[in-house]
C-alpha positions as CSV (number, residue, x, y, z in Angstrom):
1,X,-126.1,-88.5,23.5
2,X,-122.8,-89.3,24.4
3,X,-121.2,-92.9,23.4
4,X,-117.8,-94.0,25.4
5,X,-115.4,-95.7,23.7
6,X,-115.9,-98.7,26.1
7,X,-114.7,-101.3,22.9
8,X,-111.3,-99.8,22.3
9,X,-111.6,-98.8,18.8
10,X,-108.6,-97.3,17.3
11,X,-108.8,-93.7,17.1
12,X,-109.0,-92.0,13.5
13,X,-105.7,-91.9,11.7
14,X,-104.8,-88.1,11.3
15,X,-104.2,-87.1,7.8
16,X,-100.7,-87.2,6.5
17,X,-99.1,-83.4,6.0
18,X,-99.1,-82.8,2.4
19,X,-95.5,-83.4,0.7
20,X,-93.4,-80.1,0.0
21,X,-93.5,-79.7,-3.8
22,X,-89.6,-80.1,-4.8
23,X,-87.6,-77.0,-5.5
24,X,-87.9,-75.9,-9.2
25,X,-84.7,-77.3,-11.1
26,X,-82.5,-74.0,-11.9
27,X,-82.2,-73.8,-15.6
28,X,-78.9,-74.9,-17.5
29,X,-76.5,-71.5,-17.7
30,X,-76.9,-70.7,-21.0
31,X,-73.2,-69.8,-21.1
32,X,-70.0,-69.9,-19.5
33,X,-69.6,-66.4,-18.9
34,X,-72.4,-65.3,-16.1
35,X,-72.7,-62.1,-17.9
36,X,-74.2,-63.3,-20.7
37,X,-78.0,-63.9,-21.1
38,X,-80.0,-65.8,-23.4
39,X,-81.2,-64.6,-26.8
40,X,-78.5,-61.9,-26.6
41,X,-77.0,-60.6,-29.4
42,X,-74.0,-63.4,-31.1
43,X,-74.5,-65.7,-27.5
44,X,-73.8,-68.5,-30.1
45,X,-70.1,-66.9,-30.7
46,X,-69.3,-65.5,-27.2
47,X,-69.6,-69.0,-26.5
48,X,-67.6,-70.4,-29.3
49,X,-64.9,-68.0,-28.5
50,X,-64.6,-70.0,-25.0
51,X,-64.9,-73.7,-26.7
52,X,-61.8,-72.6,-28.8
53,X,-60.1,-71.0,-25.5
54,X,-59.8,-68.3,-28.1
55,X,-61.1,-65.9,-25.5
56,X,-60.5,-67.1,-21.8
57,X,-62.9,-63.7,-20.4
58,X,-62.4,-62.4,-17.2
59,X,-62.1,-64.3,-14.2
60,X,-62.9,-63.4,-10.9
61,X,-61.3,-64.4,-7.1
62,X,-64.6,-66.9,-7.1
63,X,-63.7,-68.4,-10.4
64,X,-66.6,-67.4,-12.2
65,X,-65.8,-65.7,-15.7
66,X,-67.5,-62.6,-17.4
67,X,-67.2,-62.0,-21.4
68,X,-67.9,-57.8,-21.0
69,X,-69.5,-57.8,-24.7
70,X,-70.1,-54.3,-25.0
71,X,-66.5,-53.5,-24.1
72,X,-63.9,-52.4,-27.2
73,X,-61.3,-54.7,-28.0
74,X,-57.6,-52.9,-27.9
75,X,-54.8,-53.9,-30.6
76,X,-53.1,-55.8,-28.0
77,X,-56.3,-58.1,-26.9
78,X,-56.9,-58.2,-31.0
79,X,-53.1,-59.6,-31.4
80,X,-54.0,-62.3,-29.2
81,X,-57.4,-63.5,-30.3
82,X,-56.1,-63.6,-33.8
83,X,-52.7,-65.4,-32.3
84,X,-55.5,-68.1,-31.0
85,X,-57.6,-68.5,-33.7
86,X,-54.9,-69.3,-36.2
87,X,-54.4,-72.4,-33.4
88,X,-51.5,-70.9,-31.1
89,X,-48.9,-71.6,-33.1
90,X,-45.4,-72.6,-32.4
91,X,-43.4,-69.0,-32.5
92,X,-40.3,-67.9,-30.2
93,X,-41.0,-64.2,-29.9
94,X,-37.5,-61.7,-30.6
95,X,-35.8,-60.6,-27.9
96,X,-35.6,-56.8,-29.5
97,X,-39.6,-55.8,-30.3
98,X,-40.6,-55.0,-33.8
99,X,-42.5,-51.9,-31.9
100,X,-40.9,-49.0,-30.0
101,X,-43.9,-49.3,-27.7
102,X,-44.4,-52.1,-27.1
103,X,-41.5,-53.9,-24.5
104,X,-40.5,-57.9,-24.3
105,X,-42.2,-58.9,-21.2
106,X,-45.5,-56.9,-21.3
107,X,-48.7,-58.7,-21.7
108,X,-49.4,-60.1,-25.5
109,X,-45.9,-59.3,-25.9
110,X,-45.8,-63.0,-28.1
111,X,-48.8,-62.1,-29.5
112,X,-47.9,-58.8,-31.0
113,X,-44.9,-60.1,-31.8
114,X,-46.4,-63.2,-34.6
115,X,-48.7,-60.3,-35.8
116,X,-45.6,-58.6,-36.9
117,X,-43.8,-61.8,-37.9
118,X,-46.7,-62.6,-40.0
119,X,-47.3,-59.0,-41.6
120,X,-50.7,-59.1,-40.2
121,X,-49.9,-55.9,-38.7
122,X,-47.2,-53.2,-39.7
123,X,-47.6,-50.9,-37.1
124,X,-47.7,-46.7,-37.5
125,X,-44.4,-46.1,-39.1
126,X,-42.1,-43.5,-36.9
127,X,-39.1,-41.8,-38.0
128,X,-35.7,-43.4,-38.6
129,X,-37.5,-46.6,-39.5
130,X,-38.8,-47.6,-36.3
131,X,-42.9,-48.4,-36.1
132,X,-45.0,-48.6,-33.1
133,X,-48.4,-50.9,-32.4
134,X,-50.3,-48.9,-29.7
135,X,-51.4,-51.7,-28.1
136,X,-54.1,-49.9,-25.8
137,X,-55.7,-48.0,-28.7
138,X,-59.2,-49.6,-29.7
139,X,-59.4,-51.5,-32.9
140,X,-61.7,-49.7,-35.6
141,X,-63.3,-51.9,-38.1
142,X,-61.5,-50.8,-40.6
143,X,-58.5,-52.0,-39.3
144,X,-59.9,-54.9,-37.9
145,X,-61.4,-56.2,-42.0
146,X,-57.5,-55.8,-42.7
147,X,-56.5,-57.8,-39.7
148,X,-58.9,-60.4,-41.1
149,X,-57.6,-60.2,-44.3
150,X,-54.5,-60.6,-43.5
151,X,-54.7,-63.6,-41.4
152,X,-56.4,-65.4,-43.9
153,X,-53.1,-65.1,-45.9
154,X,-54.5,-62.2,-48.0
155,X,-56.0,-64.2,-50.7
156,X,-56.3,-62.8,-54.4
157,X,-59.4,-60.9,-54.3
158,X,-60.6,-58.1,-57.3
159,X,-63.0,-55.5,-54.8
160,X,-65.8,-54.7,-56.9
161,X,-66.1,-51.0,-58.4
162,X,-69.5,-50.5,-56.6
163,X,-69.1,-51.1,-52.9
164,X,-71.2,-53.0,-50.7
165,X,-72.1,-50.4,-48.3
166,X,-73.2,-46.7,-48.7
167,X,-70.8,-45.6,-46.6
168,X,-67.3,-46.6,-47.6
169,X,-65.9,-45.4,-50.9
170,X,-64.0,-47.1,-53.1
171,X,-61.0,-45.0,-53.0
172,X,-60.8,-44.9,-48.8
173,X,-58.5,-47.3,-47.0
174,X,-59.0,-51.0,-46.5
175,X,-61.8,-50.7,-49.7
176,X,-60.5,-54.0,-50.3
177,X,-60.1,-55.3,-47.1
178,X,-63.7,-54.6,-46.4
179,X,-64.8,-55.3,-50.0
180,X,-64.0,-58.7,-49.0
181,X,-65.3,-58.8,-45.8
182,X,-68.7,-58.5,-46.9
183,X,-67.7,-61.0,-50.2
184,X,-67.2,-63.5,-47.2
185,X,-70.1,-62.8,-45.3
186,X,-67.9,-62.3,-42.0
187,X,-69.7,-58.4,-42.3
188,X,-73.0,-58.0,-42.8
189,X,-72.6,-54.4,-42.0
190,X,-76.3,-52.3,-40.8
191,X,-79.0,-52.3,-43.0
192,X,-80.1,-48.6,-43.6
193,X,-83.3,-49.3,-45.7
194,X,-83.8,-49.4,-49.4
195,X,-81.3,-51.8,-49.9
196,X,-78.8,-50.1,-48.7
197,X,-76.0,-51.3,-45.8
198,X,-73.7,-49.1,-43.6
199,X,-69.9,-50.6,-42.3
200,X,-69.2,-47.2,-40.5
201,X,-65.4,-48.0,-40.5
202,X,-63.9,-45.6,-37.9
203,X,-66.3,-47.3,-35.3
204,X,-64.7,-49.3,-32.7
205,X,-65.2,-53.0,-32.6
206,X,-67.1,-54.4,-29.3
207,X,-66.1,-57.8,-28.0
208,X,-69.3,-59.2,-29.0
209,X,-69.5,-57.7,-32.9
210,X,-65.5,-59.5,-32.7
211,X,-66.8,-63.0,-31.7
212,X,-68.8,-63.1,-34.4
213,X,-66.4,-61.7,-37.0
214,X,-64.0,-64.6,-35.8
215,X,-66.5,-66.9,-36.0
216,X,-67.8,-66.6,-39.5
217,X,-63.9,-66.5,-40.4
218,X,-63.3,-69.9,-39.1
219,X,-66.7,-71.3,-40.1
C-alpha cells in the first residue's frame, strides 16, 4: 500500500559524507643534511659538525645540503675542519705559501696556511728546503691522530710500552699520537675479539668516522 506524502513532511536528511582523515604529519628531518638517515652510524656528530658550522656539506642549486659520510676527507678539507674547530681564528694568511703545491688563492688556501703556522702540519719535506701538503691526497688515520694531537697543543703524554691495539707497534710512526688517541677516548679503534682492538692506521678516514673524532676532541 502506497502512502502520499499529502502532510508535507520533511524528507529524510541524507547522511553527511564522512570527513577525510587529515594527512599524516611528515616526521621532523632527523638532520640537516637530507642524506643522512636515522640510527645511522655518528648521526649525533654529522649533526654537531653543522651546529658548529664546522662542516657547512654540500649544497645544492635547491639549497638543500648533503654530508656524503662515506666519502674520504682530503688534507685540504682536514686543514679546514680543524681551522673551524679550533673556533676560526683571527690569522692573515702569507702572501708566499709555506707549500710548493699548494698556491695563495686556491681553496683552503687560509686554512692550510694556520696548519702550517701552527705546526699542526709540516708537510713532505722536498729538496732545497721547500715542503709540500698534497692537499688532494686522503687523510690516513695515522696522520689524522697526529693532526689531533697537534691541535690540542701536543700535551705531555708518556705512550704506554704495550699498545692499545693489535695492530700498531710501538716503534711505527704516530705510536704516540695514536697511543693517545685511544688514552682520550677520541678512538675506540675495531674490536677484533678476545680483547683485542684494531686502529688499521694506513686506512683512510671517512667523513663520518671524522665527525666523530672531532667531536669527542671538543667534548
Amino acid at each position: 500500500m502506497v502512502v502520499a506524502n499529502l502532510a508535507a513532511y520533511p524528507a529524510a536528511a541524507k547522511p553527511a559524507p564522512p570527513a577525510k582523515p587529515a594527512p599524516p604529519a611528515k616526521p621532523a628531518p632527523v638532520s640537516p643534511f637530507n642524506d643522512l638517515v636515522a640510527n645511522q652510524a655518528f648521526l649525533k656528530e654529522m649533526n654537531w659538525m653543522d651546529s658548529r658550522k664546522i662542516s657547512t656539506g654540500y649544497v645544492a642549486a635547491n639549497g638543500t645540503k648533503t654530508y656524503r659520510p662515506l666519502e674520504q676527507v682530503n688534507r685540504d678539507a682536514m686543514a679546514a675542519f680543524m681551522y673551524r674547530l679550533a673556533g676560526s681564528p683571527s690569522y692573515t694568511p702569507p702572501k708566499t705559501s709555506p707549500f710548493k703545491d699548494v698556491n695563495a688563492g686556491q681553496q683552503f688556501y687560509k686554512e692550510i696556511c694556520w696548519l702550517a703556522s701552527r705546526n699542526i702540519s709540516t708537510g713532505y719535506p722536498g729538496p732545497g728546503g721547500t715542503a709540500t701538503y698534497r692537499p688532494l691526497e686522503p687523510v690516513n688515520r695515522d696522520a689524522m691522530a697526529a693532526f689531533m694531537y697537534r691541535l690540542a697543543g701536543s700535551p705531555s703524554y708518556t705512550p704506554p710500552k704495550a699498545s692499545p691495539f693489535a695492530d700498531v707497534k710501538n716503534t711505527q710512526q704516530y705510536y704516540k699520537e695514536i697511543s693517545w688517541l685511544a688514552a682520550k677516548g677520541i678512538s675506540t679503534g675495531w674490536e677484533e675479539g678476545r680483547g683485542t682492538k684494531s686502529f688499521r692506521s694506513l686506512q683512510q678516514v671517512n667523513r663520518d668516522a671524522m665527525a666523530a673524532f672531532m667531536y669527542r676532541w671538543a667534548n
